[in-house]
C-alpha positions in Angstrom: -7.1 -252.2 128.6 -6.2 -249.1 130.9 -8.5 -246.2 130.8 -7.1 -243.4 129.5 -6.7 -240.6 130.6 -6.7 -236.5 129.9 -3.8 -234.6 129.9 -4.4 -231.0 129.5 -1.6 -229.5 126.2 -0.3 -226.2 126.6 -2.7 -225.0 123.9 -5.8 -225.5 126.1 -7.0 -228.7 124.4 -7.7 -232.4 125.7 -6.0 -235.2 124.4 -6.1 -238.6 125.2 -2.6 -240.4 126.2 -1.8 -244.0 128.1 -1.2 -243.4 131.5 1.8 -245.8 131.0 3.4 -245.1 134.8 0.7 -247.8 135.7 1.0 -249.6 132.4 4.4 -250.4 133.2 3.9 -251.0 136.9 0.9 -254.1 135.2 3.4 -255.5 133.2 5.9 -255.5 136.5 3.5 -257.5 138.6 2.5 -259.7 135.3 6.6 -260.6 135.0 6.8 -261.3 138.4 3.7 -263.9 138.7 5.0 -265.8 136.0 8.3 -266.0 137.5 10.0 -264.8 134.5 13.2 -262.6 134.5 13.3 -259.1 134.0 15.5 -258.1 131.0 17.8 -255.4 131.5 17.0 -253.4 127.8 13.7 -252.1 127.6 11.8 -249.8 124.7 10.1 -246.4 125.3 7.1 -245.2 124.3 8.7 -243.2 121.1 6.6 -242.3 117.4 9.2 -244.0 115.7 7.7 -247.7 116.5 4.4 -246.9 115.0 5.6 -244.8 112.0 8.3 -247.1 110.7 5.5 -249.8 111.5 3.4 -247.9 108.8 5.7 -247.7 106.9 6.5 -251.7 106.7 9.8 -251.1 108.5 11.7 -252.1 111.5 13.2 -249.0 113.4 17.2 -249.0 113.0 15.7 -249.4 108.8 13.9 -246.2 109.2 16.1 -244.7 111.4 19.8 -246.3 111.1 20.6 -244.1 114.6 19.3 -242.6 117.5 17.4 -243.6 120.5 15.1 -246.1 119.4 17.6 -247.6 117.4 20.0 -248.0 120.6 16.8 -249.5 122.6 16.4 -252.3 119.5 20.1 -252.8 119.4 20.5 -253.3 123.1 17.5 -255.5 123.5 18.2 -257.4 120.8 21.9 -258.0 122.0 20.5 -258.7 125.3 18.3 -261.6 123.6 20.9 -263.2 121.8 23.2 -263.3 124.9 20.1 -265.0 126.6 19.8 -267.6 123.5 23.2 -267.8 123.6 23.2 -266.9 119.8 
């Protein structure tokens, strides 16, 4: 795993976060070795994964609409068209 790193809140504390610009740049290289293609929908980093995930949901259940919802929608469309479903 990445180390983490501190990012310094407006409050004067430390807390930890995912420096997820290189995160994302690992996975790049990882898609690119294997030779797979890149899809064209991706998923940010948003609460809403891990707290419907909690709460034994998928996203668009806990949240019907938004931006999460769109990024599930549009990668799962983008799937489909792939599997030709």
């Amino acid at each position: 795993m990445r180390r983490l790193r501190s990012a310094r809140a407006t409050s004067g504390s430390y807390t930890n976060c995912w420096d997820t610009a290189r995160v994302g740049d690992d996975v790049a290289k990882s898609v690119a070795e294997l030779g797979a293609g890149r899809l064209d929908a991706s998923l940010a980093n948003r609460v809403i994964y891990a707290d419907a995930l909690g709460r034994g949901l998928g996203v668009v259940e806990a949240k019907k609409s938004g931006p999460a919802a769109d990024e599930v929608r549009a990668l799962a469309q983008e799937v489909a068209g792939i599997l030709e479903l």
